[in-house]
Backbone as JSON Lines, residues from 0, in Angstrom:
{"i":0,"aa":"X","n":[157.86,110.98,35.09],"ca":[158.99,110.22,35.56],"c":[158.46,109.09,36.45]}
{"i":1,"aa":"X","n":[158.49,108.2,36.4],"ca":[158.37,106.35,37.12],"c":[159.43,106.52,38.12]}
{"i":2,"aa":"X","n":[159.64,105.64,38.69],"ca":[159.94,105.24,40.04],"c":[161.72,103.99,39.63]}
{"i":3,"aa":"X","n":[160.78,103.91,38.5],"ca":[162.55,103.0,37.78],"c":[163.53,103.8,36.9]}
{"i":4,"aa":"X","n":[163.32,105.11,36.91],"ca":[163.7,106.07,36.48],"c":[164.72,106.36,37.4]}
{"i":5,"aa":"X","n":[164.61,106.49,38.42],"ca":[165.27,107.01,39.58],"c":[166.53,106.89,40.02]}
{"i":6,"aa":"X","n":[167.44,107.58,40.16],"ca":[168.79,106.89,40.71],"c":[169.28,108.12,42.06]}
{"i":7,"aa":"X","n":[170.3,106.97,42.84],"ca":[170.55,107.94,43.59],"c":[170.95,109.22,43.75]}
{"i":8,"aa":"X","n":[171.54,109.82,42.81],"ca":[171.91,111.07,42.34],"c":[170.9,112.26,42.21]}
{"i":9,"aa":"X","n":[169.12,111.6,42.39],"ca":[168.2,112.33,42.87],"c":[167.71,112.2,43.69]}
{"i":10,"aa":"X","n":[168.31,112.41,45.21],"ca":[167.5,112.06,45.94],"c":[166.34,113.02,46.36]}
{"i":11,"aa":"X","n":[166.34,114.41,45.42],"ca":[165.2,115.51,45.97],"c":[163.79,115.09,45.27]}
{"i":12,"aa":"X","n":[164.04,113.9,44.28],"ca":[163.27,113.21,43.73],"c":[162.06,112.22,44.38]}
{"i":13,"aa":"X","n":[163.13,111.41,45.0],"ca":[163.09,110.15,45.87],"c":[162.05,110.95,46.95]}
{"i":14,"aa":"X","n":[162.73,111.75,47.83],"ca":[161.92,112.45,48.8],"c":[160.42,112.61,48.36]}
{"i":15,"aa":"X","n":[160.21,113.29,47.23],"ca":[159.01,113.76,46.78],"c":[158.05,112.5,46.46]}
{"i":16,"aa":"X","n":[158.5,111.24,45.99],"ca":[157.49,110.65,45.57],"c":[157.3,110.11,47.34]}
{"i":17,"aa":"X","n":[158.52,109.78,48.12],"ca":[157.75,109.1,49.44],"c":[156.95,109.87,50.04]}
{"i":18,"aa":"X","n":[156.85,111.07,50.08],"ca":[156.0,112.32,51.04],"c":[154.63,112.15,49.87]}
{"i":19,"aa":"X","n":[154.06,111.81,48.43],"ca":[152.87,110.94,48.12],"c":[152.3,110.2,48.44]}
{"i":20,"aa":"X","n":[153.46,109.04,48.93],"ca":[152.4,108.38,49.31],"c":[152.42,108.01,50.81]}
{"i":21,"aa":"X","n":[152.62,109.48,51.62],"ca":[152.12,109.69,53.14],"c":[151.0,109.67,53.72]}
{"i":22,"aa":"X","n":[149.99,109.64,54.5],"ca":[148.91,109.93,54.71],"c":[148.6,111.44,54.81]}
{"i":23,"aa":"X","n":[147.53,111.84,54.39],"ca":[147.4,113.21,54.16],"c":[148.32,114.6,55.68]}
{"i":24,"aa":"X","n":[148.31,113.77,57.63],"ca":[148.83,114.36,57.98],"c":[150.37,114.95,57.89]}
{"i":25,"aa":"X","n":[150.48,113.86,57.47],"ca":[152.25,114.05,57.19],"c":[153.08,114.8,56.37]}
{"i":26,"aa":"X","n":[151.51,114.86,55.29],"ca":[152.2,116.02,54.11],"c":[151.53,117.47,54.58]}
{"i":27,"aa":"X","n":[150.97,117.59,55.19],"ca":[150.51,118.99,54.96],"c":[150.79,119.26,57.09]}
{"i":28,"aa":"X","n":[151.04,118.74,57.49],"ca":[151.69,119.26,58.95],"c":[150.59,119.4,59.56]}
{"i":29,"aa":"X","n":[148.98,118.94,58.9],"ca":[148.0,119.36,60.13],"c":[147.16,117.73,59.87]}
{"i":30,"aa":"X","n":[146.67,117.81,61.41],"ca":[146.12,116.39,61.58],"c":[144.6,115.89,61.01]}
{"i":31,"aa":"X","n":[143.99,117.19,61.12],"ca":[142.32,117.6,60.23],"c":[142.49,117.95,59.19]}
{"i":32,"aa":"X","n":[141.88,117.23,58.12],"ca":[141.81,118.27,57.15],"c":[141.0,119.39,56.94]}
{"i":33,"aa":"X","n":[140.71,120.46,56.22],"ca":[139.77,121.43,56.18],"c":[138.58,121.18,56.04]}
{"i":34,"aa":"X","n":[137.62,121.85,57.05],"ca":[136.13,121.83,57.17],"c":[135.58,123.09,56.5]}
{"i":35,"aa":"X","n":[134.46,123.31,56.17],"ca":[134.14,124.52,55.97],"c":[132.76,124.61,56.11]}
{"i":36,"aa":"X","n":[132.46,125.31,57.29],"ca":[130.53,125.48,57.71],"c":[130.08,126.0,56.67]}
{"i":37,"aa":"X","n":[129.05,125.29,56.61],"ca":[127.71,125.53,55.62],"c":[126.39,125.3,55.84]}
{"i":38,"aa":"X","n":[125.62,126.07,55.39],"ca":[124.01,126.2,55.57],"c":[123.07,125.41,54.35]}
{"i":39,"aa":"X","n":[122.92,124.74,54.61],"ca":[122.15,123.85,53.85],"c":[120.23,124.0,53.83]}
{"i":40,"aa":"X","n":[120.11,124.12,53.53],"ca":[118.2,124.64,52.9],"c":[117.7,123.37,51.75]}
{"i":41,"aa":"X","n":[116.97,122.65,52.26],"ca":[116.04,121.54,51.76],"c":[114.7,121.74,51.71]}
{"i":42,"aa":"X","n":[114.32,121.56,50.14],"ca":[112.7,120.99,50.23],"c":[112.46,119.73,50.03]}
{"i":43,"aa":"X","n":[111.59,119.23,50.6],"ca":[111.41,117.77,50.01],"c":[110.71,117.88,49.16]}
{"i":44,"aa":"X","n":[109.89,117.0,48.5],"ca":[108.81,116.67,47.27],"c":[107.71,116.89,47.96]}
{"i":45,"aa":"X","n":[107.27,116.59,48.95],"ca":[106.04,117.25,49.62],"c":[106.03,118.1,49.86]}
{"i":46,"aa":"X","n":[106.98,119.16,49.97],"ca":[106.67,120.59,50.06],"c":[107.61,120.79,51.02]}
{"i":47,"aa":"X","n":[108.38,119.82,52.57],"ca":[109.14,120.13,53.4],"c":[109.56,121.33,53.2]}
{"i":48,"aa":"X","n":[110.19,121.97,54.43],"ca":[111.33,122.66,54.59],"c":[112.69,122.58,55.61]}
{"i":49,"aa":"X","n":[113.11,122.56,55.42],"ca":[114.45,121.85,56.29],"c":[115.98,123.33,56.16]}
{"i":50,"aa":"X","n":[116.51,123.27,57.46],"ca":[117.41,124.12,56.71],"c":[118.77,123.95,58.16]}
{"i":51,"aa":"X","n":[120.04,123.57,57.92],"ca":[120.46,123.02,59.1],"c":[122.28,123.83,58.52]}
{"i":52,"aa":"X","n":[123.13,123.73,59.83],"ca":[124.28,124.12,59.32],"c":[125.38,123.07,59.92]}
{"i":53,"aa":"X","n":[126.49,122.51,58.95],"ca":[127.1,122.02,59.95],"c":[128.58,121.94,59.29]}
{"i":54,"aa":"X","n":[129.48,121.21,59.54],"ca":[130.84,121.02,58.72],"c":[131.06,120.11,57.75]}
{"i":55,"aa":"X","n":[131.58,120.45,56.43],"ca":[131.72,119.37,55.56],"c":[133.27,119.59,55.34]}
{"i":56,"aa":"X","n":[133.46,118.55,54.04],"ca":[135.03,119.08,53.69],"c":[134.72,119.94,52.4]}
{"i":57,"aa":"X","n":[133.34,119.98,51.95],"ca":[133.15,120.5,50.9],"c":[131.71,120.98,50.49]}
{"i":58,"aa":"X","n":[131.06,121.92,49.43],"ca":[129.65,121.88,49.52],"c":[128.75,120.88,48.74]}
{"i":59,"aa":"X","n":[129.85,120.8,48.34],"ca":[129.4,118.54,47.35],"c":[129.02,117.95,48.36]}
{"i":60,"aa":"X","n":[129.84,117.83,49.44],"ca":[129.74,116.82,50.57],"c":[128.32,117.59,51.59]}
{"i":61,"aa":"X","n":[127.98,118.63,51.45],"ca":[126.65,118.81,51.96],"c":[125.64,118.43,51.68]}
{"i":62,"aa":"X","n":[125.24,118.76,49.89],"ca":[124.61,118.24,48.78],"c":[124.75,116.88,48.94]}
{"i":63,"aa":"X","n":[125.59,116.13,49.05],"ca":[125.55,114.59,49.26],"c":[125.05,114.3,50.66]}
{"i":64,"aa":"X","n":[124.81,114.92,51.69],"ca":[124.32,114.9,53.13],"c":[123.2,114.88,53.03]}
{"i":65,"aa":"X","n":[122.48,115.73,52.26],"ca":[120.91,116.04,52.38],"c":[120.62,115.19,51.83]}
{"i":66,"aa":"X","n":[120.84,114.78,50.65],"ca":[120.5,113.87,49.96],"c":[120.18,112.56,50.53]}
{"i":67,"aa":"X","n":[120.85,112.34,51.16],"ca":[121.21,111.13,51.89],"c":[120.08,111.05,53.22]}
{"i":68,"aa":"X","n":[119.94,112.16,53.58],"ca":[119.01,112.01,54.92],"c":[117.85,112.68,54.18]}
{"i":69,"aa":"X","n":[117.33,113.55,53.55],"ca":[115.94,113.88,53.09],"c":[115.67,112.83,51.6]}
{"i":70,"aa":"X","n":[116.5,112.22,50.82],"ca":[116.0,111.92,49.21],"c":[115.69,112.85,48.18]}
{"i":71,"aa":"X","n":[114.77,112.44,47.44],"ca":[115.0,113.54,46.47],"c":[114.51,114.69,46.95]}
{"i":72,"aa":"X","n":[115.0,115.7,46.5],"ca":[114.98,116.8,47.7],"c":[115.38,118.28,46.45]}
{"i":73,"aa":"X","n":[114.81,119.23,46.51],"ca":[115.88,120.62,46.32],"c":[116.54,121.24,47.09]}
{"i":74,"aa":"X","n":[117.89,121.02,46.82],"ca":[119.05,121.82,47.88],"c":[119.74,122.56,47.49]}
{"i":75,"aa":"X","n":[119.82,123.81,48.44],"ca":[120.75,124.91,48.3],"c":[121.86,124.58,49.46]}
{"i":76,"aa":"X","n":[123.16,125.18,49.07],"ca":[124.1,125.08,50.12],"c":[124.98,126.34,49.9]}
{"i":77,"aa":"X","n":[125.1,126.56,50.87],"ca":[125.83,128.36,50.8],"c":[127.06,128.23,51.93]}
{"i":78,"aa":"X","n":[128.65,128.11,51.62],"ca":[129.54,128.18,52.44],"c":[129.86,129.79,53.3]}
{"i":79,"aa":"X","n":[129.9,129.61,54.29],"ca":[129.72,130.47,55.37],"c":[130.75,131.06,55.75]}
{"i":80,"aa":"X","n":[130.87,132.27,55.45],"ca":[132.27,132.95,55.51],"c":[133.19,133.06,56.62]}
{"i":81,"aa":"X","n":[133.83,133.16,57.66],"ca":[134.07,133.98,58.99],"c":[133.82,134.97,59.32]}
């Protein structure tokens, strides 16, 4: 359904597409979005070892961390339970 679809007679419609395009606090009632600690373990190509923990929003976004600060690198990332 489009947006020229729409008539007033839905407004439970209307509601839903403006709460899209809110900024993420507005729709979900919290101001952070979710972090989740993780342990990250790096080798470099010389042999390094590296192994650090910290918050991402994701374990992509760790994998993209190391990457970023060691280069080519082998990384493990293991999300950390409570």
């Amino acid at each position: 359904m489009t947006a020229t679809n729409i008539t007033a007679s839905q407004p439970h419609v209307v509601a839903l597409l403006k709460a899209e395009q809110q900024p993420f606090a507005s729709t979900t009632g919290c101001a952070i979005p979710r972090l989740f600690k993780c342990r990250v373990r790096v080798r470099t190509a010389t042999g390094e070892q590296h192994s650090y923990t910290a918050m991402f929003k994701s374990t992509c976004g760790a994998v993209m961390d190391a990457l970023d600060r060691f280069g080519l690198a082998k990384v493990s990332v293991e999300a950390i339970k409570k």
